[in-house]
KOLZANU-225212 format. One record per residue (C-alpha): residue number from 1; residue in one letter; x, y, z. Coordinates in Angstrom, 2 decimals. Layout:
<recs>
REC   num   residu         X         Y         Z
REC   NUM        A         X         Y         Z
...
</recs>
This chain:
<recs>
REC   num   residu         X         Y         Z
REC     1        X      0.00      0.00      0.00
REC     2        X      2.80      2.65      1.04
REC     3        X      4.30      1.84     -2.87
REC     4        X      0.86      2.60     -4.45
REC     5        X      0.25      5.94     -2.92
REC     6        X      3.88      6.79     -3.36
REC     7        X      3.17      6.27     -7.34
REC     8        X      0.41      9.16     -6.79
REC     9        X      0.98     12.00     -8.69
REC    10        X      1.93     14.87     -6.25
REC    11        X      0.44     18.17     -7.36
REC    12        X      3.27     20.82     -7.59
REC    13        X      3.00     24.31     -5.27
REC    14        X      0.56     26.75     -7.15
REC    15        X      1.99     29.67     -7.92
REC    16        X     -1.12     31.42     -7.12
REC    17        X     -0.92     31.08     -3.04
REC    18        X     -4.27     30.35     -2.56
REC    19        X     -4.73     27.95      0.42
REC    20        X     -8.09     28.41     -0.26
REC    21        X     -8.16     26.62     -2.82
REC    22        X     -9.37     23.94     -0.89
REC    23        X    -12.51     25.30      0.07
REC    24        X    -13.24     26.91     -3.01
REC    25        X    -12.77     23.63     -5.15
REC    26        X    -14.19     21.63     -3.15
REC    27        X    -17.39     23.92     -3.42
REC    28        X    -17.02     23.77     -7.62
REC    29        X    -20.61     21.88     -7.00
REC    30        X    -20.87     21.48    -10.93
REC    31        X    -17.70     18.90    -10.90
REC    32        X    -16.56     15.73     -9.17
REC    33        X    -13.99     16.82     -6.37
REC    34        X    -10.70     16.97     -7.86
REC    35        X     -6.86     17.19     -6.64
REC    36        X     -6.83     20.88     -7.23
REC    37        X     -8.83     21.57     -4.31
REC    38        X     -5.34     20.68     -2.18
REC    39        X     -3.26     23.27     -3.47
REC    40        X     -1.78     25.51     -1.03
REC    41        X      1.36     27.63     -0.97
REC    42        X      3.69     26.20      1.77
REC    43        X      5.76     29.33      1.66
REC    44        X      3.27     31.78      2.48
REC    45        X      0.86     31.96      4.98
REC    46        X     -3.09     32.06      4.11
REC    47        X     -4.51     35.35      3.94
REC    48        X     -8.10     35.76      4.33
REC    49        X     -8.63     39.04      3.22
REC    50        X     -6.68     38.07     -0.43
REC    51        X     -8.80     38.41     -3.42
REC    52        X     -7.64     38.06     -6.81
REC    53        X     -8.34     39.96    -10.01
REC    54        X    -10.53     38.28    -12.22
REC    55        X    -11.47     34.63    -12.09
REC    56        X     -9.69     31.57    -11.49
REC    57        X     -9.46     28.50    -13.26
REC    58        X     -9.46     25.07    -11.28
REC    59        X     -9.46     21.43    -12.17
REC    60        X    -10.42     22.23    -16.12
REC    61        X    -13.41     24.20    -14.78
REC    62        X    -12.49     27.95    -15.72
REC    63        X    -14.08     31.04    -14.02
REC    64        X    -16.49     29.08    -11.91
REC    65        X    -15.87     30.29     -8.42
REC    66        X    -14.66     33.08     -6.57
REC    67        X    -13.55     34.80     -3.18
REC    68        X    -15.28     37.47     -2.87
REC    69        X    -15.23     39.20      1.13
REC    70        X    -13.44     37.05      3.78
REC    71        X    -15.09     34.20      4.80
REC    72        X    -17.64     33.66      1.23
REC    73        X    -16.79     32.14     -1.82
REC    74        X    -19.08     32.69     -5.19
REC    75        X    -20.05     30.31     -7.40
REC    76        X    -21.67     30.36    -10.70
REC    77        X    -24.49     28.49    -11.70
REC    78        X    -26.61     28.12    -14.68
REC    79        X    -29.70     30.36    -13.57
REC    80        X    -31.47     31.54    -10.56
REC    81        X    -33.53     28.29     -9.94
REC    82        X    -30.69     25.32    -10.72
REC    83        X    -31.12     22.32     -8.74
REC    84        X    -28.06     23.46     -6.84
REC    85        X    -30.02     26.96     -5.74
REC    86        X    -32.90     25.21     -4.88
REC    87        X    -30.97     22.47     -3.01
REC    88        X    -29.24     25.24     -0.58
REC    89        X    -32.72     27.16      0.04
REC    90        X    -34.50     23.65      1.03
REC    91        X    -31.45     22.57      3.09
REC    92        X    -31.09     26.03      4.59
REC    93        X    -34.92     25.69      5.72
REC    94        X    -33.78     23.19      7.96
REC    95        X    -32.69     24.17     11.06
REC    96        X    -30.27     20.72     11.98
REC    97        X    -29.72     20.13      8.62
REC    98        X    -28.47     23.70      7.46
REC    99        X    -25.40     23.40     10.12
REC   100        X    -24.44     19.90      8.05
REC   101        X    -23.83     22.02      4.56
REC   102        X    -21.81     25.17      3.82
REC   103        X    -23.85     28.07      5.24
REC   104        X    -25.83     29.39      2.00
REC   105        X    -25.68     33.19      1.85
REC   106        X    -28.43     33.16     -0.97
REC   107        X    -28.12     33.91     -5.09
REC   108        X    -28.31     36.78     -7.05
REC   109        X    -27.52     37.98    -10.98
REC   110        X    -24.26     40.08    -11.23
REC   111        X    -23.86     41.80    -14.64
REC   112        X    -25.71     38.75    -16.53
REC   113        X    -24.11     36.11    -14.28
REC   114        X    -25.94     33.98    -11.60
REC   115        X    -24.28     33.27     -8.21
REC   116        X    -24.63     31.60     -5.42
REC   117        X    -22.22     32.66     -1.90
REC   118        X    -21.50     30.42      0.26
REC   119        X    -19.09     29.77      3.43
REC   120        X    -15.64     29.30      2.96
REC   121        X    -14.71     26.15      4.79
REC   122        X    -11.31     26.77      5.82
REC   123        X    -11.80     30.73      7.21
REC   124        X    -10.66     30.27     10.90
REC   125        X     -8.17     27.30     10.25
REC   126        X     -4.60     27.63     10.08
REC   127        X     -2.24     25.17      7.62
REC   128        X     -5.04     22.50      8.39
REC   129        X     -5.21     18.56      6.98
REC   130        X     -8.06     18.39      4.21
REC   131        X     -9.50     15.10      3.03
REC   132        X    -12.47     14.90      0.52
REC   133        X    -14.29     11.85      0.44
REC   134        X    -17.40     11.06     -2.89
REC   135        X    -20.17      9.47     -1.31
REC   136        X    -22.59      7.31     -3.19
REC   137        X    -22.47      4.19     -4.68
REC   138        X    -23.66      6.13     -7.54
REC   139        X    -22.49      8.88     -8.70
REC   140        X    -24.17      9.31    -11.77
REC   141        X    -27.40     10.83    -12.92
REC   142        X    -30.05      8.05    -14.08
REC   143        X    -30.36     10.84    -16.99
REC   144        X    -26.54     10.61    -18.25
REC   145        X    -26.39      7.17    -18.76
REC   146        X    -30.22      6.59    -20.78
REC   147        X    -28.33      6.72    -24.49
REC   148        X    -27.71      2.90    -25.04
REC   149        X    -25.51      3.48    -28.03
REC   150        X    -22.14      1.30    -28.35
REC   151        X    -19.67      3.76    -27.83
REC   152        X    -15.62      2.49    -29.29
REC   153        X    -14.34      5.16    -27.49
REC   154        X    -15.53      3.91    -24.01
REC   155        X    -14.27      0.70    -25.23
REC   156        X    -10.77      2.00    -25.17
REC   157        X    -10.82      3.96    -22.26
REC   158        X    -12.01      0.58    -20.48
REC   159        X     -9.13     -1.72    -21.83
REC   160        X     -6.81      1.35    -21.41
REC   161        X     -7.26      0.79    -17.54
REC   162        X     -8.24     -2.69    -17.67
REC   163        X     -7.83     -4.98    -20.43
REC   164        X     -9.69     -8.21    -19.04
REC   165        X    -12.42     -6.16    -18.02
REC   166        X    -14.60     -6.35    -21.31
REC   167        X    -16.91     -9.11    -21.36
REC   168        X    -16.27    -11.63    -25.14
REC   169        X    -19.76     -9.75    -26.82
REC   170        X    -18.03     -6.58    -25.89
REC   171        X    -14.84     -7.43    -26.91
REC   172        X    -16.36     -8.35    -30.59
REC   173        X    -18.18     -5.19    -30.75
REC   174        X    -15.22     -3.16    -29.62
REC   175        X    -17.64     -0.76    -28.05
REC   176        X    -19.71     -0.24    -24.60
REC   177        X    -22.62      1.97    -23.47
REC   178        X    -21.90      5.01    -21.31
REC   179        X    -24.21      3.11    -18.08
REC   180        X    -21.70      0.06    -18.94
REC   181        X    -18.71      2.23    -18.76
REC   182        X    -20.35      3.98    -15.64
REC   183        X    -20.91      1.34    -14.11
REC   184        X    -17.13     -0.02    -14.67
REC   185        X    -15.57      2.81    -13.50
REC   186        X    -17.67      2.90    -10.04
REC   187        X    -16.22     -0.56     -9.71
REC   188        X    -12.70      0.60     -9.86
REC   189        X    -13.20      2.49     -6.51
REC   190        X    -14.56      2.00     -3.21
REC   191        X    -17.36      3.55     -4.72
REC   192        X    -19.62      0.53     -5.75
REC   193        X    -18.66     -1.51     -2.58
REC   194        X    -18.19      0.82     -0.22
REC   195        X    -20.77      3.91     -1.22
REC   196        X    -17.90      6.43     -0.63
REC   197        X    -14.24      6.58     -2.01
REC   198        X    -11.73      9.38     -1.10
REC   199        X    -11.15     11.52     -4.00
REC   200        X     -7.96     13.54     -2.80
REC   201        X     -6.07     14.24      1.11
REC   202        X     -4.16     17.15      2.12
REC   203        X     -1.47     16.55      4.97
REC   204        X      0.05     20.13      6.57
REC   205        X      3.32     20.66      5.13
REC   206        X      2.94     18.52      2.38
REC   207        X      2.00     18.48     -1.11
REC   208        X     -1.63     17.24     -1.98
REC   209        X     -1.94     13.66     -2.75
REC   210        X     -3.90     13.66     -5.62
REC   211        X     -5.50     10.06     -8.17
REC   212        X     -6.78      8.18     -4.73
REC   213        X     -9.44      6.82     -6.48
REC   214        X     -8.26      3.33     -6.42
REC   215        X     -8.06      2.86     -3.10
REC   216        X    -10.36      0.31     -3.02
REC   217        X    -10.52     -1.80     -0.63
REC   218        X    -10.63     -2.24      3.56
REC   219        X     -7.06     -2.61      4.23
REC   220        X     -5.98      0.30      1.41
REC   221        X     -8.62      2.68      2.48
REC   222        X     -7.38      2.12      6.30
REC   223        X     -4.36      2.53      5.82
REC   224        X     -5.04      6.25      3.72
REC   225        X     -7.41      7.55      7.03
REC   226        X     -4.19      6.54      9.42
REC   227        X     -1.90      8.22      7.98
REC   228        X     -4.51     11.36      7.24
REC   229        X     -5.17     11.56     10.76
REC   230        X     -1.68     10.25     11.87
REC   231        X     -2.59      9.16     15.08
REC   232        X     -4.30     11.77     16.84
REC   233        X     -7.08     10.03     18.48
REC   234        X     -8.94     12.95     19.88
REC   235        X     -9.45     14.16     16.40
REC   236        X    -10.52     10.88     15.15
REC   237        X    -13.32     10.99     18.29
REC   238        X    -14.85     13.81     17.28
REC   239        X    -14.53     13.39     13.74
REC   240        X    -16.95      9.68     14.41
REC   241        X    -19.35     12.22     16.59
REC   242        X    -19.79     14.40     13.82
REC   243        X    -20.57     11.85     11.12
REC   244        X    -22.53      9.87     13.11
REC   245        X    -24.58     13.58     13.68
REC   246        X    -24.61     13.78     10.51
REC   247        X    -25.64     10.82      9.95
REC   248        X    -28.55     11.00     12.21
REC   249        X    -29.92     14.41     10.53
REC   250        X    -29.82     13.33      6.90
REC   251        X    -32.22     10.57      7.95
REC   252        X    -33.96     12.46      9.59
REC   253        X    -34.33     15.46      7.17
REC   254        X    -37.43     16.64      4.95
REC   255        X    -34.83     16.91      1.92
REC   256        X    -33.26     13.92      1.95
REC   257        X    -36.62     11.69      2.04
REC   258        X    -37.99     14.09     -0.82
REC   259        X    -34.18     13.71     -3.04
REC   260        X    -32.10     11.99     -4.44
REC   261        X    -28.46     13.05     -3.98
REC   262        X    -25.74     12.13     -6.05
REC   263        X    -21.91     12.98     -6.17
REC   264        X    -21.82     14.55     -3.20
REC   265        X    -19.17     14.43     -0.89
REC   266        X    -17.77     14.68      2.70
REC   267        X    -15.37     17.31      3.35
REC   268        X    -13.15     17.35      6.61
REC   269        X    -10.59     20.02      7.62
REC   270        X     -8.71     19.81     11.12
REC   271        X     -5.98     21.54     12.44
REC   272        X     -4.38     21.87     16.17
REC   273        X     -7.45     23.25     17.69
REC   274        X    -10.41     22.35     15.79
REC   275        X    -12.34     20.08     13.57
REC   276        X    -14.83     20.70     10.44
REC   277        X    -16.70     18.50      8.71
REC   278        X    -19.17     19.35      6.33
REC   279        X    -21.96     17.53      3.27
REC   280        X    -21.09     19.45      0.02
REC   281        X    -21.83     19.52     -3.66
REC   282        X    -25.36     19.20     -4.23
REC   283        X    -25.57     20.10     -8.50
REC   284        X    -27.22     16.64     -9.02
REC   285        X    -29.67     16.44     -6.14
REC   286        X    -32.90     15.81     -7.67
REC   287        X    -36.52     15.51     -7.01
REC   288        X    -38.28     11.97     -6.02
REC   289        X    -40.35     11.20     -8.68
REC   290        X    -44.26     10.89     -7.55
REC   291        X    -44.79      7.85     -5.88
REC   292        X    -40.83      6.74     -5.40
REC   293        X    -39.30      6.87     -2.34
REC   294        X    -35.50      5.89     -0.86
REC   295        X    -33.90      4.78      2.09
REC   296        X    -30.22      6.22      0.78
REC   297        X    -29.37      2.52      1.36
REC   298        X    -30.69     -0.21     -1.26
REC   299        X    -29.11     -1.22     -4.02
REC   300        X    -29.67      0.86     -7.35
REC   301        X    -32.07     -0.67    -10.26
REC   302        X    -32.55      2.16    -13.04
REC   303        X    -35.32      3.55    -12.16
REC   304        X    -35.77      3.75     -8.39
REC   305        X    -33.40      6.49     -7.64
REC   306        X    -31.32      4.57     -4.66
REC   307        X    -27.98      6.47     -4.88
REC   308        X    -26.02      4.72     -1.54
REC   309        X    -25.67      8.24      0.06
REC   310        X    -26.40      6.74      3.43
REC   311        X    -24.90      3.13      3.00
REC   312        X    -21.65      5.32      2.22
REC   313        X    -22.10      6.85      5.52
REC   314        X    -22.38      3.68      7.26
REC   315        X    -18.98      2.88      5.93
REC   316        X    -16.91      5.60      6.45
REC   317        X    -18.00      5.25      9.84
REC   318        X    -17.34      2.21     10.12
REC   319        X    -13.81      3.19      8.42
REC   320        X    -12.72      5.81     11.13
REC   321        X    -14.12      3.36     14.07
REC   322        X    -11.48      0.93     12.64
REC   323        X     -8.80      3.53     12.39
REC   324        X     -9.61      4.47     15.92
REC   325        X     -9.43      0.92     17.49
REC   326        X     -6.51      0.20     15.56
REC   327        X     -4.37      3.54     16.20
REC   328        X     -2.04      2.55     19.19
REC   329        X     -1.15     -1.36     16.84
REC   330        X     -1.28     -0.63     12.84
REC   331        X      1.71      0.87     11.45
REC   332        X      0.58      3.97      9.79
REC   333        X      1.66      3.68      5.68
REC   334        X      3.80      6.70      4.56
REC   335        X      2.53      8.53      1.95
</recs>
């Protein structure tokens, strides 16, 4: 395990200085958390009060988001009434629920954008650890993968990771559908077995470990929480209380019985004197159909909506209580 993650492309220092990168990728609700959302500068302390001229481009999505005053990031978004707007004003309603999510300081149209400000996660935290975990078993919109056309060029970027992987029909045809290929790729993570994987970690003084999205199973994804939390077993404490908080809300919310939520993800900071965890990223949260409802837990079947947004949380749990019995006998890895 400590030879695979040190294979993991390390993301270079940004020349930009941005620790905040972190929280403003990781709220770029429109895309899957990426690497990017690590960067930092380790040769400059974080500034709060910085704001850059113009916008600034992250993980291949250009002048999404931006800092605006200290402490509020700004993201675009299609319109005015995007699932993503409408997602933060039902969550927001909530009283428990709103203080799981980035606080949502509402949308508005600036010279023929759209915008929605929200909290800056890391505003109070100083050269903190950052891990970012997807949570679902599916990640994908029902709606992306409907197109059953044989695609060659999913084909090839199947056998390009794994070449036994086709099945023989779609090794004559040379070509798979986009659910197939989906569907594959979920299988190459923790995703499908697990209902979370952990897209990207952040240790202070350290580059960004980026491409952690084979860390499949039990043992690997032990091993990558021991040496994120490296031991500290009052941080791992209250990082279990908080999920299993969190935990206990989403089932109990309004908005999660009434949506589905896919792509989604966990995102924990900590430094020396406190912890943060938040639920972020809510572009694909949908409406339930009439008449369909979800636990978060069953197993998908096209058409009933079952993402694994809970069963993820049941794992990841169960992760950290692992990590936490284990701490004072497993040999960390060394990333």
């Amino acid at each position: 395990m400590a030879d695979y993650l040190s294979q993991r492309e390390i993301l270079p220092p940004h020349r930009m200085s941005l620790l905040k990168f972190l929280a403003i990728n990781a709220l770029e609700l429109s895309a899957p958390a990426t690497p990017a959302l690590l960067e930092h500068n380790q040769n400059n302390n974080f500034k709060t009060n910085f704001k850059p001229e113009g916008w600034m481009q992250l993980s291949g999505h250009p002048e999404s988001i931006v800092p605006t005053t200290a402490g509020i990031v700004r993201k675009r978004v299609a319109n005015l009434t995007d699932s993503e707007v409408l997602a933060y004003k039902m969550l927001t309603q909530e009283t428990q629920t709103a203080k799981i999510v980035p606080q949502f300081y509402g949308a508005q149209e600036l010279n023929g954008e759209n915008f929605i400000e929200l909290q800056d996660l890391l505003t109070g935290f100083k050269d903190p650890c950052v891990m970012d975990i997807k949570m679902g078993c599916r990640t994908f919109l029902e709606t992306e993968v409907t197109n059953k056309t044989l695609r060659p060029d999913l084909y090839k970027k199947m056998v390009a990771v794994d070449p036994l992987a086709p099945t023989p029909e779609e090794d004559e045809a040379q070509a798979i559908t986009k659910l197939r290929y989906m569907l594959f790729r979920e299988s190459m993570s923790s995703s499908q077995s697990k209902g979370f994987r952990i897209e990207a970690l952040r240790l202070r003084g350290r580059a960004p470990v980026k491409d952690l999205k084979t860390v499949r199973n039990s043992d690997q994804i032990t091993q990558t929480i021991e040496q994120f939390l490296g031991a500290k077993r009052s941080v791992t404490k209250e990082l279990i209380k908080r999920l299993k908080h969190m935990r206990m809300v989403m089932e109990k919310s309004a908005f999660f019985q009434r949506h589905e939520v896919v792509g989604s993800s966990i995102f924990i900071v900590y430094d020396d004197d406190k912890v943060g965890v938040w639920l972020i990223d809510f572009a694909k949260s949908r409406p339930l159909p009439t008449g369909v409802s979800v636990n978060h837990r069953a197993t998908w079947i096209p058409g009933n909506c079952e993402e694994g947004l809970l069963k993820g949380m049941d794992e990841l749990i169960n992760s950290f209580e692992n990590v936490y019995a284990s701490h004072s006998s497993r040999k960390c890895l060394q990333i």
